[in-house]
C-alpha positions in Angstrom: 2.3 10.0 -15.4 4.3 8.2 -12.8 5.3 8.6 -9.3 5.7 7.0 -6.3 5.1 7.2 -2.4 5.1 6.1 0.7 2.8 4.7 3.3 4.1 4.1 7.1 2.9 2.1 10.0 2.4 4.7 12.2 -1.5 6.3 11.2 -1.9 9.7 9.0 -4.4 11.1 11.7 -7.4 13.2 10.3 -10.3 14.6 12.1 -12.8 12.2 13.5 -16.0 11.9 15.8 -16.4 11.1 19.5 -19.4 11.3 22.2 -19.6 14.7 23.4 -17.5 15.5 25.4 -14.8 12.1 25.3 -11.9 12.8 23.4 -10.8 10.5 20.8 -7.5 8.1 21.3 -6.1 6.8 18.8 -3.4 4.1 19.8 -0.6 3.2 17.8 2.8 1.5 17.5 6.4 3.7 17.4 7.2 1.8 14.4 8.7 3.2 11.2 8.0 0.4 8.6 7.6 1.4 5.3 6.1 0.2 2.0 7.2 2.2 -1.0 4.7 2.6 -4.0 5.1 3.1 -7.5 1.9 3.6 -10.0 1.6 5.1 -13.3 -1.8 7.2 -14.8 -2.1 6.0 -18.5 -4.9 7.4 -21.1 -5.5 5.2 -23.9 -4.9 6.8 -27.0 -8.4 6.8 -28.9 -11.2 6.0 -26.3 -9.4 8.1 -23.8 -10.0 5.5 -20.5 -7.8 5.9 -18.0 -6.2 3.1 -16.2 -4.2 2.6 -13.1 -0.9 0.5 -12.8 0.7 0.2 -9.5 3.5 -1.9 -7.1 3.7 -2.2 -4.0 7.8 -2.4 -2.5 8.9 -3.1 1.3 12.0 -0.8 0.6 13.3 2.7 -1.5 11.7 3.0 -5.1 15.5 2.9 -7.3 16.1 2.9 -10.5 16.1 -0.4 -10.9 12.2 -0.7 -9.7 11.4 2.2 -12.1 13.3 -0.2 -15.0 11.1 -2.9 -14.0 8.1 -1.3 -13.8 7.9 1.1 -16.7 9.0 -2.5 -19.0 6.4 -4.1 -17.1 3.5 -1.1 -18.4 4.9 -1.5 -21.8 4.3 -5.3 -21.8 0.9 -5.0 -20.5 -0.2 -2.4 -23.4 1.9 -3.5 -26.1 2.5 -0.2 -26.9 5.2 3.3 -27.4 4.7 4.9 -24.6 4.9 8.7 -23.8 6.0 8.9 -19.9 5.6 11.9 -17.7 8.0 11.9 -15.1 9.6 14.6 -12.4 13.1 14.3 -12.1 13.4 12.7 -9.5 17.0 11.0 -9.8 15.3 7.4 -9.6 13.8 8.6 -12.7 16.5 9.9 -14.8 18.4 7.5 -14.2 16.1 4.6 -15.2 15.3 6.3 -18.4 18.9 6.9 -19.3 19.9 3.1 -18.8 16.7 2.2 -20.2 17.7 4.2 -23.5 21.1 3.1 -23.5 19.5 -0.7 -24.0 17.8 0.6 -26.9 14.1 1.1 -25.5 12.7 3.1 -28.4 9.3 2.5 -27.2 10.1 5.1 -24.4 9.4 8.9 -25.1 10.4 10.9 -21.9 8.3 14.5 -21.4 9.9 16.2 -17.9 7.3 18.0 -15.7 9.2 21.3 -14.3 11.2 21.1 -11.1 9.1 21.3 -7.9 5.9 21.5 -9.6 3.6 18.1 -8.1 0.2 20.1 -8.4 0.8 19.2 -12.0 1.0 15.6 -11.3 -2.1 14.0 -11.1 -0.2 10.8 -9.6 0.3 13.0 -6.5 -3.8 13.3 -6.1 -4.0 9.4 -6.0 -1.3 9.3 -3.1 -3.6 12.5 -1.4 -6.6 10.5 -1.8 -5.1 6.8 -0.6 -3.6 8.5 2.6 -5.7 11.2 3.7 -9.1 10.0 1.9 -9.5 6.1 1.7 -6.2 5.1 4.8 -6.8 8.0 6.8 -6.6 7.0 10.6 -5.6 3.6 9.7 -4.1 1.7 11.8 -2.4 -1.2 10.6 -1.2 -4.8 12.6 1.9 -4.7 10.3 3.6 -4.3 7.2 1.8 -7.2 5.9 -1.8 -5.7 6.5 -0.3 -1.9 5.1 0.7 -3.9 1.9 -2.9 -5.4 1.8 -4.6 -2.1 2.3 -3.1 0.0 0.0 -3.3 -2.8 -2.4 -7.3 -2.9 -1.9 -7.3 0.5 -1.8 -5.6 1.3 -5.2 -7.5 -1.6 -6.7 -10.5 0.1 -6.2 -9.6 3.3 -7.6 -8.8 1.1 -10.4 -12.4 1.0 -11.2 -13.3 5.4 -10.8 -13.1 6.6 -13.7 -14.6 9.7 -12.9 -12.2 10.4 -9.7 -9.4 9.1 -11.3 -10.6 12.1 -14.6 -10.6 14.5 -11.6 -7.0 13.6 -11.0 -6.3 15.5 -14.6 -8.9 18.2 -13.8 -6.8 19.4 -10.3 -3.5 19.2 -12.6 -5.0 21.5 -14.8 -4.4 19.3 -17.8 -7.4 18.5 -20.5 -7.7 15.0 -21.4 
């Protein structure tokens, strides 16, 4: 499973705590910065373990990051690979080019238009921005970057949330 996101400078505000009766401020910048992340859910074959591939970009995801980065996976487990994407046109047209070079280690299954609750690559993104960044406030694109880094490298190691990922999609590991 692959997808990608983004995280802005400007804080995803949840609810938080105060002294009765002070309200809470949160100050921030009217930036717009960006980062642009692209991860990937992958189940070994056998043992079933999930792990957790990510990168972090200070612009748009294209097609060419998508290239990159799905060659990238493959290197790193030396392995066919069976990708679920959406079709998101960064994705379509990745894996066309990267099947017109001959990638036969690439097998393409499409998840249905509109459909991210079936995604569990979309609960990682709910939990890193609502769960793990929320009310963040970050100095700038630098100390985003470091963040979310931190923060996905730590999911790294949950196997049981990142198992509750698949559970929410509905699919059976």
């Amino acid at each position: 499973m692959i997808d990608e996101s983004g995280f802005m400078l400007q804080p995803v505000v949840r609810r938080t705590w105060a002294p009765k009766g002070e309200t809470p401020i949160q100050y921030s910048w009217d930036r717009h910065d960006r980062l642009s992340v692209i991860a990937a859910l992958t189940v070994a074959p056998y043992r079933r373990r999930l792990g957790l591939y990510f990168q972090v970009h200070e612009r748009n995801i294209r097609s060419e990051e998508v290239m990159a980065f799905l060659e990238q996976v493959y290197r790193h487990l030396r392995r066919p690979l069976v990708v679920v994407l959406d079709r998101y046109s960064a994705h379509r047209k990745a894996v066309r080019l990267l099947q017109e070079k001959g990638a036969h280690w690439l097998e393409v299954a499409w998840l249905p238009a509109y459909a991210p609750d079936l995604n569990p690559v979309e609960m990682i993104w709910n939990h890193t921005k609502y769960g793990r960044l929320a009310n963040f406030l970050p100095e700038d694109i630098a100390h985003l970057a470091r963040e979310v880094t931190t923060a996905l490298q730590t999911l790294r190691r949950e196997q049981r949330l990142k198992r509750s990922f698949f559970a929410y999609a509905g699919l059976a590991l």
